[in-house]
C-alpha positions as CSV (number, residue, x, y, z in Angstrom):
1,X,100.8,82.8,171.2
2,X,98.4,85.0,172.4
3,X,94.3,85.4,171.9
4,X,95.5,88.9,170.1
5,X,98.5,86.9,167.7
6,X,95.2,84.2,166.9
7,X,92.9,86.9,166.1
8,X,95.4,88.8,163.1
9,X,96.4,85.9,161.9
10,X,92.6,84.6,161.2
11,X,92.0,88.1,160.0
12,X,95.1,87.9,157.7
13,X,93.7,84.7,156.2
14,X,90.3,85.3,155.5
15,X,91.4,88.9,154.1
16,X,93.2,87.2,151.4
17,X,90.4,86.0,149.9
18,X,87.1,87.7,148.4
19,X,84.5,85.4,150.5
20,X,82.0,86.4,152.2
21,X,81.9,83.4,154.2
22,X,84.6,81.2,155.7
23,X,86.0,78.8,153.4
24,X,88.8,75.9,153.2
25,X,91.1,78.5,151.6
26,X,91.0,80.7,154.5
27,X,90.6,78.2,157.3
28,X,94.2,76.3,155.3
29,X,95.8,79.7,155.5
30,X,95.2,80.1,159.1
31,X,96.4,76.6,159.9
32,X,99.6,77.3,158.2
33,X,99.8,80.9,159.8
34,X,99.5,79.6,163.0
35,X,101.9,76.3,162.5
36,X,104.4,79.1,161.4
37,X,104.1,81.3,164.4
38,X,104.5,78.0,166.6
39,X,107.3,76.5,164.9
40,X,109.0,79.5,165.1
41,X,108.4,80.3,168.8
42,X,109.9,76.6,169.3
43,X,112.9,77.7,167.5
44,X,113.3,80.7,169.4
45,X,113.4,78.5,172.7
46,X,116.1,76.4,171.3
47,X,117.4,79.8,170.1
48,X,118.0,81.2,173.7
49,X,119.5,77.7,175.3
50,X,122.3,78.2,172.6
51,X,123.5,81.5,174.0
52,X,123.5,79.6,177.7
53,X,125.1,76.5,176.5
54,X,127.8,78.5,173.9
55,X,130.4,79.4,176.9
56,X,130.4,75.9,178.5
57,X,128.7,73.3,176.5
58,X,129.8,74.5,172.9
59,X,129.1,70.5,171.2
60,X,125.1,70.9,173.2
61,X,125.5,74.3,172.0
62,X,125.7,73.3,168.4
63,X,123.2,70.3,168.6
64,X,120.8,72.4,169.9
65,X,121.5,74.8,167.1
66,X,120.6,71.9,164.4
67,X,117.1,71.4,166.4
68,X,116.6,75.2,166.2
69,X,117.5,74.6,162.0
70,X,115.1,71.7,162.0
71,X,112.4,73.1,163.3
72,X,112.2,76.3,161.1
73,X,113.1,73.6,158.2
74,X,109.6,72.0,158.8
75,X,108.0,75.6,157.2
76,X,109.9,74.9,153.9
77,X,108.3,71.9,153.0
């Protein structure tokens, strides 16, 4: 995640809210932006170690594949 991702999605949080000073609504909405973004850049990981375990390792393949599920899970709760 870069210093650019961090600065749109505290920009994207505050602007959801008519504030003119930071508040627990924003500062939850930015925790949850950026635990989104992470999670999902974990799953992405796990993501491109299926497609170099498909051809050879298809059982790793697939486990790795319920991690990738897992993880992105973790934002639906």
């Amino acid at each position: 995640m870069t210093r650019d991702d961090i600065i749109r999605m505290a920009r994207e949080a505050s602007s959801e809210h008519d504030y003119d000073f930071p508040n627990i609504f924003a500062l939850e909405r930015f925790a949850a932006l950026v635990a989104a973004a992470e999670r999902e850049a974990c799953a992405k990981v796990c993501d491109s170690e299926i497609e170099k375990l498909t051809q050879w390792h298809p059982r790793e393949a697939r486990a790795v594949g319920v991690c990738a599920a897992a993880i992105r899970a973790r934002g639906s709760k």
